[in-house]
N, C-alpha and C positions, 0 to 999 in steps of 0.2 A: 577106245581101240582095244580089241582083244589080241593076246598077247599068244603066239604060236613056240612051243619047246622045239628045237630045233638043236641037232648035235652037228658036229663040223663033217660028218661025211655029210650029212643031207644038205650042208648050206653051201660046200666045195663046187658042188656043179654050178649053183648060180651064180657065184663069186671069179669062176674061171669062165663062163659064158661073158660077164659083163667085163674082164680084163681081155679077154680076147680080142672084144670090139676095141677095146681101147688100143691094143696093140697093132692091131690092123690098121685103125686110121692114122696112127703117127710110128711106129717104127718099122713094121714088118717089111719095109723093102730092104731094109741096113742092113750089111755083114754082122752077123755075130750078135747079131740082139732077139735070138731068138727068146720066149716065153718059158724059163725054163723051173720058174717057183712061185709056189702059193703057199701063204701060211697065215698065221696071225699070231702076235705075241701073247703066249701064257702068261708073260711074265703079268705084263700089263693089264690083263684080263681080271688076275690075283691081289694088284695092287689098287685097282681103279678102277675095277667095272668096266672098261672101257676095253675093246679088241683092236688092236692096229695090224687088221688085213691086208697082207700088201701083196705085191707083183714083184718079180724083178727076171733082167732078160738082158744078157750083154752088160753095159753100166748104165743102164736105165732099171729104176724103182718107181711104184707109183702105187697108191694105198690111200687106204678110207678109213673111218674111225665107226665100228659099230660097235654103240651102246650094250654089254652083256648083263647078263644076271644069273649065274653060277648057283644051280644047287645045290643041296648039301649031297648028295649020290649022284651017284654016275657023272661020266666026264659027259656033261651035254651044256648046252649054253638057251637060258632066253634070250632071244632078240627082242629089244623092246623100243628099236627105233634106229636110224639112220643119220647120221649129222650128211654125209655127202649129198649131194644132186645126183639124179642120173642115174641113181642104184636103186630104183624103187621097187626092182622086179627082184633081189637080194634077199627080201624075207616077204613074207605075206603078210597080211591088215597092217602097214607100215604107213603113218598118215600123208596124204600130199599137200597140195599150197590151199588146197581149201578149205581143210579141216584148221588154217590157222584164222585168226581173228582179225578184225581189222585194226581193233585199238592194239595187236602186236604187232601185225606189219608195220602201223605207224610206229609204235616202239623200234622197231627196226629199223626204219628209217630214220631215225634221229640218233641212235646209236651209226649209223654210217654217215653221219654228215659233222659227229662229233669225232669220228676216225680221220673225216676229210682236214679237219682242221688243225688235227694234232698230224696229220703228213704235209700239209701246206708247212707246217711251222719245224717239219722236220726231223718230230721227233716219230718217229717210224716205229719204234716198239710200242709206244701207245697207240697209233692206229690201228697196227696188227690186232691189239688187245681189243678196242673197241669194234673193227669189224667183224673181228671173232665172236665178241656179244650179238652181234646182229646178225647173223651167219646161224646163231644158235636160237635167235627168236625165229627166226624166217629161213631155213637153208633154200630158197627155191628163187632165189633171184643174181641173177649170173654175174650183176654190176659189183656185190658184196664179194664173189671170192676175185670177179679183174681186179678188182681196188684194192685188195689183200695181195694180191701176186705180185700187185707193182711195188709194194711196200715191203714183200718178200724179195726184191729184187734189188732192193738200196739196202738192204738188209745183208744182203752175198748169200739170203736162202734160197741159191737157184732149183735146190730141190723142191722145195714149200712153193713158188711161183710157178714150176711146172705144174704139177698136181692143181694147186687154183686154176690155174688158165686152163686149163681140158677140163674141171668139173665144172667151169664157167660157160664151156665150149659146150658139155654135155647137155647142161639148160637151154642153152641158145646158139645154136650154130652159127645163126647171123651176127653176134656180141662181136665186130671186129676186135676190139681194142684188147680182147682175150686172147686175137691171135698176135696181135703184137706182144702181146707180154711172155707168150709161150716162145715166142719168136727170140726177144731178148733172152729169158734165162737161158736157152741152147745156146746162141752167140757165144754168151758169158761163159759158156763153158764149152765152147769150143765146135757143138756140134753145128757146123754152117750149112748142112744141108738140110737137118730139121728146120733150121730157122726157113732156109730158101724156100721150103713147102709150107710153112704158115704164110709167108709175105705174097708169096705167089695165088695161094686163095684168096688173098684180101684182095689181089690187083684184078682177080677174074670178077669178085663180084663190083668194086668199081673200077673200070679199068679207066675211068678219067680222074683220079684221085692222086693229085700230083705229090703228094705224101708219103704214099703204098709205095708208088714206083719208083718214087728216090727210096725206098729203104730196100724194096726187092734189088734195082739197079748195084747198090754197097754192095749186097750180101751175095750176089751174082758174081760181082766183082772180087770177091775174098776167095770163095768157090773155084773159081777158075784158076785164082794164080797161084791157090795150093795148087790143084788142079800140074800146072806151068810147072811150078818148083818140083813137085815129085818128078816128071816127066824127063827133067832133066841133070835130077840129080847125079852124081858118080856113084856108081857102082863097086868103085874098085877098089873097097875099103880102107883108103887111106882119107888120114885126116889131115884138116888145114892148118893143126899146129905142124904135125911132118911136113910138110913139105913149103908152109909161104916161106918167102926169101923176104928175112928180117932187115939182112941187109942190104938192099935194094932201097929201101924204105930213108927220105934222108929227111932232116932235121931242119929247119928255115933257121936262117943265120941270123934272124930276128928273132928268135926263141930266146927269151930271158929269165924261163922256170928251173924247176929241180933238176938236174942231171942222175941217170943212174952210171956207176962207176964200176967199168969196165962190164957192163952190165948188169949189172946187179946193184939189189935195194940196198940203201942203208939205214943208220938212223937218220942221218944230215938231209937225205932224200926224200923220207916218212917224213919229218917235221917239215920240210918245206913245203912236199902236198902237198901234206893240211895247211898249210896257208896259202896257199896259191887259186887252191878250188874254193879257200874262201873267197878270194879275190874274183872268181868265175874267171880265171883262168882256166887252158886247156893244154892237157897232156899230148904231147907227140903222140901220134899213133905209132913211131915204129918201138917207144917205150910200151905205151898198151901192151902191144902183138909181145912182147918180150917178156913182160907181167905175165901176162894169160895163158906164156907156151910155158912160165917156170912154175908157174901156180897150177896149173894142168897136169904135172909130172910129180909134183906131189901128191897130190890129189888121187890120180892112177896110183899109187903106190900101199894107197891106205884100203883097210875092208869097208864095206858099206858100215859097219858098227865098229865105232873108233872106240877105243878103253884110256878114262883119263887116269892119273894118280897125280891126287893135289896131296901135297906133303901138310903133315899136321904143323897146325896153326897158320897156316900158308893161308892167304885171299884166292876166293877164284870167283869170278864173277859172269852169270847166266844173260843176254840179251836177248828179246824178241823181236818179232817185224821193225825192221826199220823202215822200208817201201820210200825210199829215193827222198827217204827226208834227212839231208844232210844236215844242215844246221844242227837239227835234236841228235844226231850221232856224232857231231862236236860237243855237245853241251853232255853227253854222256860221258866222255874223254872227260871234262872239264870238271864236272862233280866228283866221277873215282877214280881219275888217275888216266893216260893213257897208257894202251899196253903194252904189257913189258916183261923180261923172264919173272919179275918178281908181282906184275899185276896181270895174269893170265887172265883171258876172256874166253866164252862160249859165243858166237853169233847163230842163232835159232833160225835160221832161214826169212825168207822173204825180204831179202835186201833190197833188191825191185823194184818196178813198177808204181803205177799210181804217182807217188811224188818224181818230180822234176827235175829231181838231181841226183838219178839211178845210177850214173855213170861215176860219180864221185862218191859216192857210196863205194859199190862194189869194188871202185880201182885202190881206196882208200884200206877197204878191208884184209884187198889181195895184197898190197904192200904190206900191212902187218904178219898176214900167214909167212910172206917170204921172210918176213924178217926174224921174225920167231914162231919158225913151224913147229917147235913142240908145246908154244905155248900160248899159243893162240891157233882156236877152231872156230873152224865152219859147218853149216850143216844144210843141208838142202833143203827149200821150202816149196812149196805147190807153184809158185811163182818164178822159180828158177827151173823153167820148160820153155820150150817155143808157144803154143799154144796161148798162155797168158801172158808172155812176153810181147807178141804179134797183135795182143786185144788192149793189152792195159797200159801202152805205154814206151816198156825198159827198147822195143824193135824202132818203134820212131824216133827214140831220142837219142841211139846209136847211129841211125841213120842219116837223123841230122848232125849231130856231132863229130859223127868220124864216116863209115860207110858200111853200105852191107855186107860184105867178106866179114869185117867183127863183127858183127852178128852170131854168124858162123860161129867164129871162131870162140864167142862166150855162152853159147851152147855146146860148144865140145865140152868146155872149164864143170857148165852147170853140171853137165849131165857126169862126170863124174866127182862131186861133190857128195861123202859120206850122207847115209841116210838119219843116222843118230849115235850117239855119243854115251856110254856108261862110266857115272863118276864113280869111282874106287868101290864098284861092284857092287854100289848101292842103289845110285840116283840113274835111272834112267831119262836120257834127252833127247824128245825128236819132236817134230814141226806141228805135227796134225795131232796123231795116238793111237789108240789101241785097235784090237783087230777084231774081225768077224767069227773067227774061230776062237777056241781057249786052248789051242795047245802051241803057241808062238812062243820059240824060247829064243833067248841072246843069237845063240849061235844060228837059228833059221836066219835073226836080220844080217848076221854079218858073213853069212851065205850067199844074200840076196844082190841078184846082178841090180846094177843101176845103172848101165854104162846106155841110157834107152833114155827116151819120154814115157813120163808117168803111164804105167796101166790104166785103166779102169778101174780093176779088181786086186788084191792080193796084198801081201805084207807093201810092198815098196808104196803101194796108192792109197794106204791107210795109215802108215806112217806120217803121209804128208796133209793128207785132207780128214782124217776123223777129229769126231769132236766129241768131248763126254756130254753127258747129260745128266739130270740129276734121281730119277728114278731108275730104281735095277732095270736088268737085261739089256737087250740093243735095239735100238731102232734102224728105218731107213735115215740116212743121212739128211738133213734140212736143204745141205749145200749140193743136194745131185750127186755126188761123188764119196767113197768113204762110207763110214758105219758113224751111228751114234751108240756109246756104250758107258754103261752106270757104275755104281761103285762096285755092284759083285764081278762085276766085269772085270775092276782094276785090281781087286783084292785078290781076286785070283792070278791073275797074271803076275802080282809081285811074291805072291806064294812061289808059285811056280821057278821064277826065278830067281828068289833071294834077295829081295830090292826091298826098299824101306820104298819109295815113293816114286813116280813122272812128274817130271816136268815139259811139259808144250805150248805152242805159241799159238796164233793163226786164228784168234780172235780177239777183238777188240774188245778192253772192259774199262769200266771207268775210272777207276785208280791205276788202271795200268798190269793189276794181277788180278787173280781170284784161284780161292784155296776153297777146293771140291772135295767129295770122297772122301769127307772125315781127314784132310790132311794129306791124302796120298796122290792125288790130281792137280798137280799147281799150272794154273796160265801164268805166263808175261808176256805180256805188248808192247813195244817198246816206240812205237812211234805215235808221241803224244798229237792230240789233236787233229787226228789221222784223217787226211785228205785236207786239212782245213775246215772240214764242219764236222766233225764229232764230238770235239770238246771234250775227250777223253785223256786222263794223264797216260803218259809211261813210265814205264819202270824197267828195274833188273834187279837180280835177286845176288845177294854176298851169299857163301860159302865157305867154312874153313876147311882144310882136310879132317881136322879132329871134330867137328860141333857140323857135322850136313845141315843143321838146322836153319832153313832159308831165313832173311832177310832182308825187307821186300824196303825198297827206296824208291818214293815216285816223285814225279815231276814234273813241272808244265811245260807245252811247247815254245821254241824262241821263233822272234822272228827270222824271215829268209829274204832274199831278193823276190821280187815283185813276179814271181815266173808263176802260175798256178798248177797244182795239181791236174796228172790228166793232160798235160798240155802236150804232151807224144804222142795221145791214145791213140788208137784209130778212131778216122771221122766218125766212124760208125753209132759211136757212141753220143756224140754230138746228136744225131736223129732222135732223142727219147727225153 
């Protein structure tokens, strides 16, 4: 194959020809997703040969990895090949499916059937790994990136399974099972009318395909009753903590749990919760609405970026996702203490969804902020929204539990829950991370309105959804949503603003943390064995005021009642 010198003005036209098409077929009818950037990472280019070409257009990204080779003069690039499908017309003498061999296709196909076995058995980053081997002997067969998206998909990389699914799409139009995939990660992330137009081709080319149309039928049905719900929403800016009548709401005289006194938490009422939801007892709703409207008005009161001061030698202790796994948020009580003026806690968002017992989580948390609002926080996670609420879970299990109106009324609570926390003006705390720009300081996040559902774009949607990664500069996001960003990334940002380190949540790791960027990037997860099949510890991290130096104590999961993860979710999910 002879190899063409190519600079990026000459390769831009073909690069924005072939996203165009792509834009056309899946978003161009949508509000606000217009086409509005081309680039490719230098950074990446400098460190790995490798160019990450991408698109982005509203909060839709979508990019390809073209192989570079950088002279030593002038800023120009050899192309020396293409990993994507579908971009063949991207550079010239670029080889196709027949220039490969057949003793590699067969290599490729055993590398994909060793991917199939290590995702039968669950373990999902090894398949990723090996259909990515196989993707790399052979990129020209559609089955290897659907099988990679759907593994991107259990994975939560609903960006990484969009991007497979449309280059699986681009080999083969007819590859149904690409459009389910592409179908799910929009779901996942909320976009219901994308999905509605992948399921709806699938139903035109079989339309006796009683599968397609129960999933188009769901997704139809989600469509519409957002649809419903906007339509008839109030207008007239008042919320349902002003105005429900709390006391209207009465007590069954068979009720034999916690009392709040004279409305309000105490300690006698906090300790008896927690024992009560161990029990799988249930809280009055007209306590809830009471919890929710007092925890609501503190909450309003604070900036989006709360400022801690933990006293020297003092404990202060950091929590990540808990996701309605109550049990393991008892057994955290029970290793360091529960909270108190003297054992203050951080809770890092994602209280939530997923696990079964969301309610007792979050009601459990909110009684601690009442009970000691300055020393005990909260912080908002990507999961504290309607949109992941309605998909994952925390909307059905309130709806069985108590009724729709709390729904309502714990998306008033979410939506204003702080976006991140800085400890004694060193340690930064928030759910996702860092930003698309480098010039975000303290004061732009405690500037920043939250009183909304997550952006798409901007400081508040990046706080909640980015994730580092471990080579310089930024990528698109793996998860659809958010920025990925490296350590020059983070070293500047705490230049900037005087910070020794971040700490963030909102991935799952095996001991529970992981210490990135040289020590300046810390995860914690806090909900061990997350979902019941990850098999992953949790943790949280000690802090003193005098010694910031984390801490890290992990743990295994306990058992729960018999209830399984997911058991709220919407059906919809059930279909895959």
């Amino acid at each position: 194959m002879s190899q063409k010198l190519l600079g990026w003005s000459h390769l831009k036209p073909k690069v924005n020809t072939y996203f165009q098409t792509i834009w056309q077929e899946n978003w161009d009818d949508e509000e606000g997703t217009n086409l509005h950037e081309i680039g490719y990472s230098k950074t990446m280019l400098k460190t790995s040969g490798i160019g990450d070409v991408y698109a982005r257009g509203g909060p839709y990204t979508t990019h390809l990895k073209l192989p570079f080779k950088k002279p030593a003069r002038a800023n120009m690039a050899t192309a020396v090949g293409i990993e994507s499908p579908g971009t063949q017309d991207l550079v010239e003498n670029t080889p196709d499916s027949a220039s490969i061999s057949e003793d590699v296709k067969q290599k490729a196909d055993e590398m994909k059937e060793e991917a199939n076995t290590f995702f039968k058995n669950e373990d999902y980053s090894k398949a990723i790994e090996k259909y990515t081997e196989a993707i790399s002997l052979n990129p020209y067969v559609a089955a290897y990136y659907g099988n990679r998206s759907f593994a991107y998909l259990r994975t939560e990389c609903f960006g990484y399974a969009l991007t497979d699914a449309s280059k699986a799409l681009a080999l083969d139009k007819n590859y149904l099972k690409a459009y389910y995939r592409r179908a799910s990660a929009n779901m996942a992330l909320g976009k219901f009318k994308l999905a509605l137009k992948d399921f709806l081709a699938v139903t035109k080319v079989r339309p006796n395909d009683k599968d397609a149309r129960t999933k188009y039928n769901e997704c139809d049905k989600i469509c519409k009753r957002i649809a419903f719900e906007k339509a008839i929403a109030s207008d007239d800016g008042k919320c349902l903590a002003d105005t429900i009548d709390i006391e209207s709401l009465v007590i069954e005289a068979s009720y034999d749990g916690p009392h709040l006194q004279d409305g309000k938490v105490t300690l006698d009422f906090a300790n008896a919760l927690v024992e009560a939801y161990k029990q799988q007892k249930k809280l009055p709703k007209k306590y809830v609405c009471q919890i929710l409207v007092q925890a609501k008005k503190i909450f309003c009161e604070q900036e989006s970026l709360v400022h801690i001061d933990v006293p020297a030698k003092a404990k202060f202790t950091i929590c990540g996702d808990i996701h309605g796994q109550y049990y393991d948020l008892l057994n955290i009580f029970h290793m360091n203490g529960k909270p108190s003026e003297e054992n203050p806690y951080l809770f890092n968002g994602d209280f939530v969804d997923r696990g079964s017992f969301s309610v007792e989580c979050i009601m459990t948390l909110l009684t601690y902020k009442l009970l000691y609002p300055t020393h005990f926080f909260m912080a908002r996670g990507n999961h504290e929204s309607l949109t992941m609420n309605q998909m994952y879970g925390f909307e059905g299990e309130v709806k069985s539990k108590y009724s729709s109106q709390l729904c309502e009324l714990f998306t008033e609570v979410f939506n204003w829950l702080p976006l991140a926390h800085c400890i004694n003006q060193k340690v930064l705390v928030m759910h996702g991370g860092l930003f698309s720009t480098d010039d975000v300081t303290l004061d732009d996040i405690a500037k920043t309105y939250r009183n909304k559902q997550p952006p798409d774009s901007g400081i508040m949607c990046e706080l909640l959804w980015s994730d580092p990664q471990p080579q310089a500069g930024r990528a698109p996001s793996k998860r659809g949503v958010g920025v990925q960003f490296g350590p020059d990334v983070t070293n500047h940002f705490l230049e900037l603003n005087k910070l020794d380190y971040v700490v963030r949540s909102h991935e799952v790791k095996n001991e529970g943390y992981e210490v990135m960027h040289g020590g300046k990037c810390i995860t914690v997860f806090s909900a061990p064995n997350y979902c019941d099949t990850m098999g992953n510890k949790g943790a949280y991290i000690n802090i003193t005021g005098d010694d910031l130096t984390p801490k890290f104590t992990s743990y295994e999961s306990v058992p729960h009642p018999n209830v399984k993860p997911m058991a709220y979710a919407n059906p919809f999910f059930g279909l895959f």
